[in-house]
PDBQT receptor file of N, H, CA, C and O in Angstrom, charges set to zero:
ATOM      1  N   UNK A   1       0.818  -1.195   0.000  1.00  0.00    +0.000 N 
ATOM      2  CA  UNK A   1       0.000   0.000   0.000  1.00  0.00    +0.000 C 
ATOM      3  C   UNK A   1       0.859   1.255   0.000  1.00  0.00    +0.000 C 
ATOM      4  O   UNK A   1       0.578   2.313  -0.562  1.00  0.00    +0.000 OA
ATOM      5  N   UNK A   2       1.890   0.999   0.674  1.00  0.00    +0.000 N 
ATOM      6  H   UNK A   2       2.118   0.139   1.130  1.00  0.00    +0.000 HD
ATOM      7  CA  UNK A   2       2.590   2.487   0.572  1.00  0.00    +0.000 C 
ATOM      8  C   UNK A   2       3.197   2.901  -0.504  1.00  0.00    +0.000 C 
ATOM      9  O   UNK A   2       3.414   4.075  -0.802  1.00  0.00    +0.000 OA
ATOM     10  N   UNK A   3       3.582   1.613  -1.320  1.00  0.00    +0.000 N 
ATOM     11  H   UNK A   3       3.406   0.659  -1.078  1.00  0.00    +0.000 HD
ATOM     12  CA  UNK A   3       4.525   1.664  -2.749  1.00  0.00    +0.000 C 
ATOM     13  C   UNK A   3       3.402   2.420  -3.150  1.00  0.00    +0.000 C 
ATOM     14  O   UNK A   3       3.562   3.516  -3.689  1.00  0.00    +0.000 OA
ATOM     15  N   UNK A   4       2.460   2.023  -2.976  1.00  0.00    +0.000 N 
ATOM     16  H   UNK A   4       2.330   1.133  -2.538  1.00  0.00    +0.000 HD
ATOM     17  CA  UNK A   4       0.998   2.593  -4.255  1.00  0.00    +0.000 C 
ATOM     18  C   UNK A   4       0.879   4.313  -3.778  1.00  0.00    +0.000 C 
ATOM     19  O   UNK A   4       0.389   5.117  -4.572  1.00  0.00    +0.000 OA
ATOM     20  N   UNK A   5       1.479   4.842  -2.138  1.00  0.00    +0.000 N 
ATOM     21  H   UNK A   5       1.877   4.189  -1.493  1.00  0.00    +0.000 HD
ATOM     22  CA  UNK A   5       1.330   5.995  -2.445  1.00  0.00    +0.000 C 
ATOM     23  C   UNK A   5       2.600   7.183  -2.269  1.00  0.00    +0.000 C 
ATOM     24  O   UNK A   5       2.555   8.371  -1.947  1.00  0.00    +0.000 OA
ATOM     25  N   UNK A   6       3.797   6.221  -2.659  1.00  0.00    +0.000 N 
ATOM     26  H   UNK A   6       3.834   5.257  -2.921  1.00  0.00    +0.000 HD
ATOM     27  CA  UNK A   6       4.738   6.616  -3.269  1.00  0.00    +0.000 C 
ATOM     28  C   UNK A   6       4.488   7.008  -4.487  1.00  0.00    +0.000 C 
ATOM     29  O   UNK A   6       4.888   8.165  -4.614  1.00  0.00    +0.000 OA
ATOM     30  N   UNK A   7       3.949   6.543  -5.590  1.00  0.00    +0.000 N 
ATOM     31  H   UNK A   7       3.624   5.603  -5.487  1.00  0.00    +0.000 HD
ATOM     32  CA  UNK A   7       3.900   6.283  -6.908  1.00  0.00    +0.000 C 
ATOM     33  C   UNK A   7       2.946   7.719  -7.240  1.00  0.00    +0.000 C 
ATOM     34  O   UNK A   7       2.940   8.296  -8.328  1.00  0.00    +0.000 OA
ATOM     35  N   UNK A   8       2.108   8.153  -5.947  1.00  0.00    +0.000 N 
ATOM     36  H   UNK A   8       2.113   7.684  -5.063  1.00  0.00    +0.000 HD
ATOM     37  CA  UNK A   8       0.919   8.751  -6.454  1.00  0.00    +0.000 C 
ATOM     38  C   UNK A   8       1.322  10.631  -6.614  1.00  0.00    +0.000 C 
ATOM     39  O   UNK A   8       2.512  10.760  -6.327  1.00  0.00    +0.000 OA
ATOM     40  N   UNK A   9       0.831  11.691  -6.889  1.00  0.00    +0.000 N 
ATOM     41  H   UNK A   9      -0.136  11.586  -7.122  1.00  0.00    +0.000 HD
ATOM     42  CA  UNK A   9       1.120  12.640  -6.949  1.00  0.00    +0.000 C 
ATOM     43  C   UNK A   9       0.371  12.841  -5.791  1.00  0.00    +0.000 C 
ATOM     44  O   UNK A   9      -0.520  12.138  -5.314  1.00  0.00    +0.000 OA
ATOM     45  N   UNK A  10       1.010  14.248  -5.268  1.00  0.00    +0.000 N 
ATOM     46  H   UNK A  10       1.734  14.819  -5.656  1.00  0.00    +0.000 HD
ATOM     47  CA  UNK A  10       0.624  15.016  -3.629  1.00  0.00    +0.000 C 
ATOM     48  C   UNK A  10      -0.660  15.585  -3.933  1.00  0.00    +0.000 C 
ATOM     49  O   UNK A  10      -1.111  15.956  -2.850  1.00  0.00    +0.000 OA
ATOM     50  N   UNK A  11      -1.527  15.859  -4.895  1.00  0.00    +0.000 N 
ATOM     51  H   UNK A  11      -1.160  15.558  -5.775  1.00  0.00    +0.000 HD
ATOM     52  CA  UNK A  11      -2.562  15.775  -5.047  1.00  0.00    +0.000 C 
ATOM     53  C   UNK A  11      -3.527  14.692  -4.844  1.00  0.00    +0.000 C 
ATOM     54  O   UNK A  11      -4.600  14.871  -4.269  1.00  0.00    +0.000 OA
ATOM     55  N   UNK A  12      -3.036  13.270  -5.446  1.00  0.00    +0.000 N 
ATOM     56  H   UNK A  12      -2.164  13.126  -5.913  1.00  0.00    +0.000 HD
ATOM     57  CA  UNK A  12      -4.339  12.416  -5.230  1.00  0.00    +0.000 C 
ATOM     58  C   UNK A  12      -4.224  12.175  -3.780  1.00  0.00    +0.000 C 
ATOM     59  O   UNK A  12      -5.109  11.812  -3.005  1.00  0.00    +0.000 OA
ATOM     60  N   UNK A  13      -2.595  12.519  -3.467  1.00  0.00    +0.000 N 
ATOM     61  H   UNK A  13      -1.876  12.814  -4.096  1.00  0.00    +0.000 HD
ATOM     62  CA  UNK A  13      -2.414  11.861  -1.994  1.00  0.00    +0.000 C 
ATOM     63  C   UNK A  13      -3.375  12.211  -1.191  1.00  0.00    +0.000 C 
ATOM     64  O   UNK A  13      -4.149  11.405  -0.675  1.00  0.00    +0.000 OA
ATOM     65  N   UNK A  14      -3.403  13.553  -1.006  1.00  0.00    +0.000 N 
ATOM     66  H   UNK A  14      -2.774  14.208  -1.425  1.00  0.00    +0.000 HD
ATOM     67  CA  UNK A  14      -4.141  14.868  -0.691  1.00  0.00    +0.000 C 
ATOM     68  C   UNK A  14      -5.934  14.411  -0.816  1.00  0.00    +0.000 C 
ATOM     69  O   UNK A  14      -6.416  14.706   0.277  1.00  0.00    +0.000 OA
ATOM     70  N   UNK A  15      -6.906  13.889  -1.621  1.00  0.00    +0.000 N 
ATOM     71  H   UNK A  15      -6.514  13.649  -2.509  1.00  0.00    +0.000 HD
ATOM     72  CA  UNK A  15      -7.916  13.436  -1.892  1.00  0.00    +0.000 C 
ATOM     73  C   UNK A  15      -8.272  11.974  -1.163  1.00  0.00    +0.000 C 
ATOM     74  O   UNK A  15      -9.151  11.569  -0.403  1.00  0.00    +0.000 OA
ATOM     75  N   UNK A  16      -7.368  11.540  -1.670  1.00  0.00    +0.000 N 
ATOM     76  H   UNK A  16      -6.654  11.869  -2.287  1.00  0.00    +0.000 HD
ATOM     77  CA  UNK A  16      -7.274  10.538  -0.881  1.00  0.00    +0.000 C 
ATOM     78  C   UNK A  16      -7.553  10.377   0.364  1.00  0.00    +0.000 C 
ATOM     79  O   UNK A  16      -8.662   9.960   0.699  1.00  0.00    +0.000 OA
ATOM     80  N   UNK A  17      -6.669  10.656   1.190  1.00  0.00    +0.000 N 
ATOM     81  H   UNK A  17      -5.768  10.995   0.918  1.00  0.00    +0.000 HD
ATOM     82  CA  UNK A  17      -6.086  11.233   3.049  1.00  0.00    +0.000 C 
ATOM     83  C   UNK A  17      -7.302  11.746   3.177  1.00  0.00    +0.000 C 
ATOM     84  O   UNK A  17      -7.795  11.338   4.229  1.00  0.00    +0.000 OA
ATOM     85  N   UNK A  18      -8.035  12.472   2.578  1.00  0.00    +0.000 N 
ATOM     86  H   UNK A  18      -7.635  12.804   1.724  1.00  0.00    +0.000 HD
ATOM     87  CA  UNK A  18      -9.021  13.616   2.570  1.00  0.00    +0.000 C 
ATOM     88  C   UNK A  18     -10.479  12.561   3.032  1.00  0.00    +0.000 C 
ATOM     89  O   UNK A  18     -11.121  12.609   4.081  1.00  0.00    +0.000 OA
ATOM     90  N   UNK A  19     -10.655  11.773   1.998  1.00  0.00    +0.000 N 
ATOM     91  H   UNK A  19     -10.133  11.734   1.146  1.00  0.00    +0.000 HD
ATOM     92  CA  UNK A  19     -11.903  11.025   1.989  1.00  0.00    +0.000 C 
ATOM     93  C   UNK A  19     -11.819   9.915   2.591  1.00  0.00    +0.000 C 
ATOM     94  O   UNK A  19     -12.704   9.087   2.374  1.00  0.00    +0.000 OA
ATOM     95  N   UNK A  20     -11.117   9.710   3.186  1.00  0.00    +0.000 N 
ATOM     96  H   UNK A  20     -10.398  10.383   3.363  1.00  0.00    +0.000 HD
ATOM     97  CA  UNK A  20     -10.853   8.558   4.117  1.00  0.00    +0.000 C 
ATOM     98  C   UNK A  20     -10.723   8.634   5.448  1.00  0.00    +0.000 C 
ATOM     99  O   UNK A  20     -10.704   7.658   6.199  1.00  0.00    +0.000 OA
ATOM    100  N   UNK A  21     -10.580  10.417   5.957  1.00  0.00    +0.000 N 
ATOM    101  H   UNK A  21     -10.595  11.209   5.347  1.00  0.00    +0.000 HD
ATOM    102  CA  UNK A  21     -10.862  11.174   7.071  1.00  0.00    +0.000 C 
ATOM    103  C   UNK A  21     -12.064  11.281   7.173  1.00  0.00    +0.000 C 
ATOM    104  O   UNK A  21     -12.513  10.647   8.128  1.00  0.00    +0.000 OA
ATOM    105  N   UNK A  22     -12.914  11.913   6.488  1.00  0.00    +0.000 N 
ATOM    106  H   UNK A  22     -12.549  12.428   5.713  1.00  0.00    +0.000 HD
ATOM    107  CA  UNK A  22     -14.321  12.098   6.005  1.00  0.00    +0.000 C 
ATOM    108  C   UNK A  22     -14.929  10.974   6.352  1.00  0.00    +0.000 C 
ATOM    109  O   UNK A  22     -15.878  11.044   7.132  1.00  0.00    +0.000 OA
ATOM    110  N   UNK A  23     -14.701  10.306   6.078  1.00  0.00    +0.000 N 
ATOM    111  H   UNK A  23     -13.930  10.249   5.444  1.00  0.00    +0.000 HD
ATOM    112  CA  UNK A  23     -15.444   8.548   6.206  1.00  0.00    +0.000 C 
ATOM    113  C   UNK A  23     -15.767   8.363   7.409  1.00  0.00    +0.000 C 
ATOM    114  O   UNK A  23     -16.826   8.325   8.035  1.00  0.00    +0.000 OA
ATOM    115  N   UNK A  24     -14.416   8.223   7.698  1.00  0.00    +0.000 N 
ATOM    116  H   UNK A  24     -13.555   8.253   7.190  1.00  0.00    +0.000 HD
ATOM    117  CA  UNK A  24     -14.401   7.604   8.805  1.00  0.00    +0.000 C 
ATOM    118  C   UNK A  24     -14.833   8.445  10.267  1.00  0.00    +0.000 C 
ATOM    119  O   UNK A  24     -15.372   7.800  11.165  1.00  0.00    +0.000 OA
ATOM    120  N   UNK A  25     -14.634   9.515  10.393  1.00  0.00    +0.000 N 
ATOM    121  H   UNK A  25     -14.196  10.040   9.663  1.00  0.00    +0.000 HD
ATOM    122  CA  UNK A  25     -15.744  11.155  10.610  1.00  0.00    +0.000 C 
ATOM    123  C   UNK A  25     -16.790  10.398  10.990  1.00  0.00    +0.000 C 
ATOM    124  O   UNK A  25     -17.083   9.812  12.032  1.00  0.00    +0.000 OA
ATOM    125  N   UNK A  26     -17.386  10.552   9.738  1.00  0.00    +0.000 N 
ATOM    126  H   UNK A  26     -17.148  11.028   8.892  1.00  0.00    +0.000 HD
ATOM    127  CA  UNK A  26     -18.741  10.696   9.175  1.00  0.00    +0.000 C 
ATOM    128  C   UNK A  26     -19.196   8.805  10.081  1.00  0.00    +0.000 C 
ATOM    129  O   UNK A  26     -20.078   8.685  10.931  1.00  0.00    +0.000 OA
ATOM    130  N   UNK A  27     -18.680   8.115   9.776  1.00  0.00    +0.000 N 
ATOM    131  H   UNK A  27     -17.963   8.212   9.084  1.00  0.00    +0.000 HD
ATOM    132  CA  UNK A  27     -19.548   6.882  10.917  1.00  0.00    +0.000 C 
ATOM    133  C   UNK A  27     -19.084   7.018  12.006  1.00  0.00    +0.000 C 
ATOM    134  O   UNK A  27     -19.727   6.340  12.807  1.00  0.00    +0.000 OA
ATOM    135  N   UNK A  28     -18.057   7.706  12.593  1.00  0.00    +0.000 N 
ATOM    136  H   UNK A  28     -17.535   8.257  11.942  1.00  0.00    +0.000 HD
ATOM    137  CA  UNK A  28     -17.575   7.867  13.965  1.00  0.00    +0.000 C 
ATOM    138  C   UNK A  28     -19.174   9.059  14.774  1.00  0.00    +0.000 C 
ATOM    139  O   UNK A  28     -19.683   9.049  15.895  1.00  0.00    +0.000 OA
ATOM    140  N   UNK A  29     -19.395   9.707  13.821  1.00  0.00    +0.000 N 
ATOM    141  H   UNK A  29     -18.981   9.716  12.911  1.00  0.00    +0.000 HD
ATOM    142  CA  UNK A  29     -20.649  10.940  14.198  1.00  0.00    +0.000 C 
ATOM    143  C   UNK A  29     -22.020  10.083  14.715  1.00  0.00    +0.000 C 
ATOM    144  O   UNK A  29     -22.661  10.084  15.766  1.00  0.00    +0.000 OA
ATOM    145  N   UNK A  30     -22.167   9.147  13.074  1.00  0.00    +0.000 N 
ATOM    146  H   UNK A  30     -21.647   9.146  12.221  1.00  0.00    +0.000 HD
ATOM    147  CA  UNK A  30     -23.410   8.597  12.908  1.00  0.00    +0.000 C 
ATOM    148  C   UNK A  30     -23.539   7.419  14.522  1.00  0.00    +0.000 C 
ATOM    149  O   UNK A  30     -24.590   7.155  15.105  1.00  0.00    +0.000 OA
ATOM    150  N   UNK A  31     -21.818   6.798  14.986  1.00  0.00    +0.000 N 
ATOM    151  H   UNK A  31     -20.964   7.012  14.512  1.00  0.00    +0.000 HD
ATOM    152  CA  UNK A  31     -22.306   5.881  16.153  1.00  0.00    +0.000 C 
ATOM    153  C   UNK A  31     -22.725   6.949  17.371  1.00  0.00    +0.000 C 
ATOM    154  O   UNK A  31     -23.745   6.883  18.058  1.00  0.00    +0.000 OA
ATOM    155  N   UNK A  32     -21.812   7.811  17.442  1.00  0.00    +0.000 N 
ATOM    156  H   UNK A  32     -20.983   7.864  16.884  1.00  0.00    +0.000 HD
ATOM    157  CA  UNK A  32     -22.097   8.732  18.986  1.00  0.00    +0.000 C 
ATOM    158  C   UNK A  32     -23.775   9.502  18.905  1.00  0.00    +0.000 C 
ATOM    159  O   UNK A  32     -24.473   9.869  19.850  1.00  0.00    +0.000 OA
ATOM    160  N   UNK A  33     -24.083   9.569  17.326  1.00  0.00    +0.000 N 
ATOM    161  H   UNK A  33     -23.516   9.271  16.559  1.00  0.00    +0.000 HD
ATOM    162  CA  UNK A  33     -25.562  10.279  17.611  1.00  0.00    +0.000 C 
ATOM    163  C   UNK A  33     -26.661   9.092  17.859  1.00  0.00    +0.000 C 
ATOM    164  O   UNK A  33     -27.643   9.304  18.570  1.00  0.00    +0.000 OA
ATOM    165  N   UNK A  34     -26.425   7.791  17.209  1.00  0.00    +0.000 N 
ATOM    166  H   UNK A  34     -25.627   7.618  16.632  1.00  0.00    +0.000 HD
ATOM    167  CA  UNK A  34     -27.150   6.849  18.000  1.00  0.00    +0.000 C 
ATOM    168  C   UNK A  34     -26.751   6.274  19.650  1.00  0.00    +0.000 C 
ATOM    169  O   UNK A  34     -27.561   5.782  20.434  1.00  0.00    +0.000 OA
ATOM    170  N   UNK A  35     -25.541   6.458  19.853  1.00  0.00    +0.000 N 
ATOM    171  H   UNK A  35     -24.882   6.858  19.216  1.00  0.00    +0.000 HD
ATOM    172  CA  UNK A  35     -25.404   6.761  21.684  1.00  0.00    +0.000 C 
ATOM    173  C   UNK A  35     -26.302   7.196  22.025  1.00  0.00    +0.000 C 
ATOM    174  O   UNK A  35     -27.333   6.640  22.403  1.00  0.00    +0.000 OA
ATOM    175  N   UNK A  36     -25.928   8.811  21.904  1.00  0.00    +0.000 N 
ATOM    176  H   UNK A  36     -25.090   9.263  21.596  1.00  0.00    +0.000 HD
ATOM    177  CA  UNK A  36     -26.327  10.093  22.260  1.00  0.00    +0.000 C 
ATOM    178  C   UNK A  36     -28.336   9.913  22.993  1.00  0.00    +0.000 C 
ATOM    179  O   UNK A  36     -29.018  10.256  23.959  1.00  0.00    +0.000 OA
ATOM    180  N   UNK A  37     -28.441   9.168  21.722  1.00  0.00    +0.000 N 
ATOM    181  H   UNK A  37     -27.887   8.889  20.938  1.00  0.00    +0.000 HD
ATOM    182  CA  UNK A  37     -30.300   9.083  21.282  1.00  0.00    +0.000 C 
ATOM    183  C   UNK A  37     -30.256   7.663  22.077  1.00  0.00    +0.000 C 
ATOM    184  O   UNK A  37     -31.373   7.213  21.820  1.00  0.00    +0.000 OA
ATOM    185  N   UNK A  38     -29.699   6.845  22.774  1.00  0.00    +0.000 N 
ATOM    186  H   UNK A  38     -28.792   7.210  22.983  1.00  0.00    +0.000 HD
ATOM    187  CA  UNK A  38     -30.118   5.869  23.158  1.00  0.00    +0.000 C 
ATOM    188  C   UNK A  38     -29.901   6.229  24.846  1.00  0.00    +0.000 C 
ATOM    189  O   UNK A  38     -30.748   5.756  25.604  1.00  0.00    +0.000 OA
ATOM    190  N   UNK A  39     -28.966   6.920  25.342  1.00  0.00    +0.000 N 
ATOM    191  H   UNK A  39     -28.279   7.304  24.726  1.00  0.00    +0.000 HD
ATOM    192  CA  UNK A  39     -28.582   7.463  26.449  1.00  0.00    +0.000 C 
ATOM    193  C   UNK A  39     -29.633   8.917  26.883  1.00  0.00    +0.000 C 
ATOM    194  O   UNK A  39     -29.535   9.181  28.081  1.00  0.00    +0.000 OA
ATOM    195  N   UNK A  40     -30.318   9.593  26.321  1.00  0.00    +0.000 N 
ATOM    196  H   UNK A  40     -30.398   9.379  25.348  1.00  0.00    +0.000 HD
ATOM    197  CA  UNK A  40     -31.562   9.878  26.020  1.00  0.00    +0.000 C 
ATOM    198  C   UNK A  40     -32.566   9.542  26.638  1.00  0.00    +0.000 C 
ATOM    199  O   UNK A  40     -32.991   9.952  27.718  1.00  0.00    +0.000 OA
ATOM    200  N   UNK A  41     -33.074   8.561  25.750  1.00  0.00    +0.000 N 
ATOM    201  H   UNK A  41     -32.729   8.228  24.873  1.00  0.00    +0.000 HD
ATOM    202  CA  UNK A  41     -34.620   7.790  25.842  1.00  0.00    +0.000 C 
ATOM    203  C   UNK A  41     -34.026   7.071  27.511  1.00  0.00    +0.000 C 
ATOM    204  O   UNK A  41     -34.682   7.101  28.553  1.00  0.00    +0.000 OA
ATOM    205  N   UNK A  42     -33.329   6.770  27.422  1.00  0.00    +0.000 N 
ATOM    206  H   UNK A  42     -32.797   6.746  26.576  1.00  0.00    +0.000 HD
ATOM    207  CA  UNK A  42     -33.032   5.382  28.801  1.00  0.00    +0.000 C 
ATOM    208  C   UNK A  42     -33.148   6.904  30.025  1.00  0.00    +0.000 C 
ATOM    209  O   UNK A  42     -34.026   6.847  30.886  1.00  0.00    +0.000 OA
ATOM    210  N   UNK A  43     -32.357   7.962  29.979  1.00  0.00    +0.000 N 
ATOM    211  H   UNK A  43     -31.645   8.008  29.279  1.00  0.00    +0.000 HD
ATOM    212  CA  UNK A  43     -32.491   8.584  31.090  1.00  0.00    +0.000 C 
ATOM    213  C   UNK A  43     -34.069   9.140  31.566  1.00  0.00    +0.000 C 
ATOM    214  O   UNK A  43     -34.545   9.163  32.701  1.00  0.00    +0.000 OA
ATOM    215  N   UNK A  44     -34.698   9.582  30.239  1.00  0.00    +0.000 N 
ATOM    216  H   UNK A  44     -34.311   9.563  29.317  1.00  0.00    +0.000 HD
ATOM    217  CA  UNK A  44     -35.987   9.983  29.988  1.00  0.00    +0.000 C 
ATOM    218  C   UNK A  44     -36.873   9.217  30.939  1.00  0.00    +0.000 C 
ATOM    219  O   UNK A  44     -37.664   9.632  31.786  1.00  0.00    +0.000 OA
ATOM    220  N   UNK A  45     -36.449   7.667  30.489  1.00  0.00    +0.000 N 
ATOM    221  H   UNK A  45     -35.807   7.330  29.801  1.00  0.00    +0.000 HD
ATOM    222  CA  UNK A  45     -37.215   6.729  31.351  1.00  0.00    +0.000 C 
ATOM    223  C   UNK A  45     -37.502   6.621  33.107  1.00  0.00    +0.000 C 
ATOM    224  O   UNK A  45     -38.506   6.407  33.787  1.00  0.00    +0.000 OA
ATOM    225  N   UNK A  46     -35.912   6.919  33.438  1.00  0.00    +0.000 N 
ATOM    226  H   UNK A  46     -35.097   7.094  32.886  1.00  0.00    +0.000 HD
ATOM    227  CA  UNK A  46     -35.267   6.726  34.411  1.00  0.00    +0.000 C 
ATOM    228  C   UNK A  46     -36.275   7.801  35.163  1.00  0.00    +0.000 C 
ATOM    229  O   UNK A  46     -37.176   7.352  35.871  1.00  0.00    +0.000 OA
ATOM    230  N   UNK A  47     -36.136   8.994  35.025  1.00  0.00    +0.000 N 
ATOM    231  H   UNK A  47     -35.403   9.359  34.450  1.00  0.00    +0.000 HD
ATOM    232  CA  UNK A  47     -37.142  10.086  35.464  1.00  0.00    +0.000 C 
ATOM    233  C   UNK A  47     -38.679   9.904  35.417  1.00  0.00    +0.000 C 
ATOM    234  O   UNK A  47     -39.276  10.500  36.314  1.00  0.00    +0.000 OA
ATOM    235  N   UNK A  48     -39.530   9.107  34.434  1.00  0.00    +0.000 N 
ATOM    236  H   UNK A  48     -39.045   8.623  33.706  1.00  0.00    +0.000 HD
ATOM    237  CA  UNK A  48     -40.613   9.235  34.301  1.00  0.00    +0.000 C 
ATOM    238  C   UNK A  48     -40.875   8.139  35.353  1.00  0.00    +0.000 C 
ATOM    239  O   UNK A  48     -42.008   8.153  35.833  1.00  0.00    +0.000 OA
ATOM    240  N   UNK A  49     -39.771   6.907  35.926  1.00  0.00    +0.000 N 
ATOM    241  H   UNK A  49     -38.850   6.895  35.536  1.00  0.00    +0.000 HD
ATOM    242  CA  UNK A  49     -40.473   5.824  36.670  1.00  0.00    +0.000 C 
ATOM    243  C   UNK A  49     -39.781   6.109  38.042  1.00  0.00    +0.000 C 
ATOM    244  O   UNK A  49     -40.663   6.028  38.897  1.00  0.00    +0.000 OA
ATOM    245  N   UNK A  50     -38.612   6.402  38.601  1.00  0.00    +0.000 N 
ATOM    246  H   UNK A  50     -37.896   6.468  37.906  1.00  0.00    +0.000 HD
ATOM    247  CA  UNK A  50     -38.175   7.171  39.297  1.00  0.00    +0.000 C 
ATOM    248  C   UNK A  50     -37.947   8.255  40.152  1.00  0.00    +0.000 C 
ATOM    249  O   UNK A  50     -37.269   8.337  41.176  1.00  0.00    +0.000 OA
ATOM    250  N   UNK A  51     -38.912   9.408  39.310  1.00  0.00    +0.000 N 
ATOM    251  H   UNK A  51     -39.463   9.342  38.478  1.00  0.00    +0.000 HD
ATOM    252  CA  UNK A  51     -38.927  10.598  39.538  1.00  0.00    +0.000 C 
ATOM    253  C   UNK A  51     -37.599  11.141  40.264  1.00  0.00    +0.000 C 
ATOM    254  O   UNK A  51     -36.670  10.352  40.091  1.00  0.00    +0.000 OA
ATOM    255  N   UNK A  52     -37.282  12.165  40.958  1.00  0.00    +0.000 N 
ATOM    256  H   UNK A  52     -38.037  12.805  41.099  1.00  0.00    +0.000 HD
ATOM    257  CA  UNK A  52     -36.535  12.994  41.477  1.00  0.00    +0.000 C 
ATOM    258  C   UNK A  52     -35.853  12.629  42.619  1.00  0.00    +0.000 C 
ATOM    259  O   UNK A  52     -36.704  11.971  43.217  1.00  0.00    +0.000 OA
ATOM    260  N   UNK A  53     -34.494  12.637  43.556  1.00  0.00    +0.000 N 
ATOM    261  H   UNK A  53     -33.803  13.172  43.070  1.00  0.00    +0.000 HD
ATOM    262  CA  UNK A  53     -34.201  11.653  44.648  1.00  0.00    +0.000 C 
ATOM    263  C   UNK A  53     -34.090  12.770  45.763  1.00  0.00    +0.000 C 
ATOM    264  O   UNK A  53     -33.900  12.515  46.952  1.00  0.00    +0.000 OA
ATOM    265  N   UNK A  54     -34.290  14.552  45.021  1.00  0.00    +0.000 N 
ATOM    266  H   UNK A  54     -34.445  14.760  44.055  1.00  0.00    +0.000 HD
ATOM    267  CA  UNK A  54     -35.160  15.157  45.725  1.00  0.00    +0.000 C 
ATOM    268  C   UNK A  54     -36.409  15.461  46.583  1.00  0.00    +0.000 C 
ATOM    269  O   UNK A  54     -36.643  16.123  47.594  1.00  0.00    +0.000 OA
ATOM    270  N   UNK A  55     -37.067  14.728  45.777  1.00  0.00    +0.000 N 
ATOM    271  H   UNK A  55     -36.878  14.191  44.956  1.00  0.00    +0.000 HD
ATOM    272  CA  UNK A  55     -38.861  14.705  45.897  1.00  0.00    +0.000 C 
ATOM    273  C   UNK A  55     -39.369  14.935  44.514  1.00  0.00    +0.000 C 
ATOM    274  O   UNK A  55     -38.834  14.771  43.417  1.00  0.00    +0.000 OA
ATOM    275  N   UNK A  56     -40.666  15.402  44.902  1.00  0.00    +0.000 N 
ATOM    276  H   UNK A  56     -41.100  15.535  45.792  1.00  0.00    +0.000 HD
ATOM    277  CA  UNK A  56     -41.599  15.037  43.440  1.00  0.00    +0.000 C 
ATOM    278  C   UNK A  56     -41.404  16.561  42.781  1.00  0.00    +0.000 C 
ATOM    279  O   UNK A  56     -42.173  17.491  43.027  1.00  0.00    +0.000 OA
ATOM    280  N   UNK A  57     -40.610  16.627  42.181  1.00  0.00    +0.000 N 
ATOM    281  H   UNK A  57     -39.986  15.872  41.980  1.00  0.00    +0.000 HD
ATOM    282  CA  UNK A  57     -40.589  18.443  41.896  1.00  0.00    +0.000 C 
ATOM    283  C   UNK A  57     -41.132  18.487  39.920  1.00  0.00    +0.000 C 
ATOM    284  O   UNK A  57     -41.104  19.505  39.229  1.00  0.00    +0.000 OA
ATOM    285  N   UNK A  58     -41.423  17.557  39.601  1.00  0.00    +0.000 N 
ATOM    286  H   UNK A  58     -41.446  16.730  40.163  1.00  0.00    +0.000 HD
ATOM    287  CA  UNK A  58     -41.548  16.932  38.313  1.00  0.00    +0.000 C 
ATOM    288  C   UNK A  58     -43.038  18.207  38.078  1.00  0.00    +0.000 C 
ATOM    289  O   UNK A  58     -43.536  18.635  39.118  1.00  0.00    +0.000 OA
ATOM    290  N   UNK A  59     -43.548  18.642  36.888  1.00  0.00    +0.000 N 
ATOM    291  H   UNK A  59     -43.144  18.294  36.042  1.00  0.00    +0.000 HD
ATOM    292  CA  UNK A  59     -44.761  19.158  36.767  1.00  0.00    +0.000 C 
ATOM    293  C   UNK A  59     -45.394  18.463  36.349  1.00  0.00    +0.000 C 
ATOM    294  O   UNK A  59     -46.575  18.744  36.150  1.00  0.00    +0.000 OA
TER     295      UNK A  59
């Protein structure tokens, strides 16, 4: 693989490096926003059956 980007000009290198950052970005985003949305709903829960360890201050 590296011979292949020896061979290449600092441009494709450049595109390359580029979209393969991007990528990998881009599903690194898509797992933490399904976290995000699952850590969410579960706390949501936690409060609606739980309520407050204050008291009932909920409206």
């Amino acid at each position: 693989m590296f011979k292949k980007l020896g061979k290449m000009n600092i441009g494709k290198r450049l595109k390359n490096a580029f979209t393969q950052i991007i990528f990998v970005f881009g599903v690194l985003s898509i797992l933490i926003m399904a976290v995000i949305f699952y850590t969410a709903s579960k706390y949501e829960r936690v409060l609606d059956y739980y309520a407050y360890p204050q008291g009932d201050i909920a409206p």
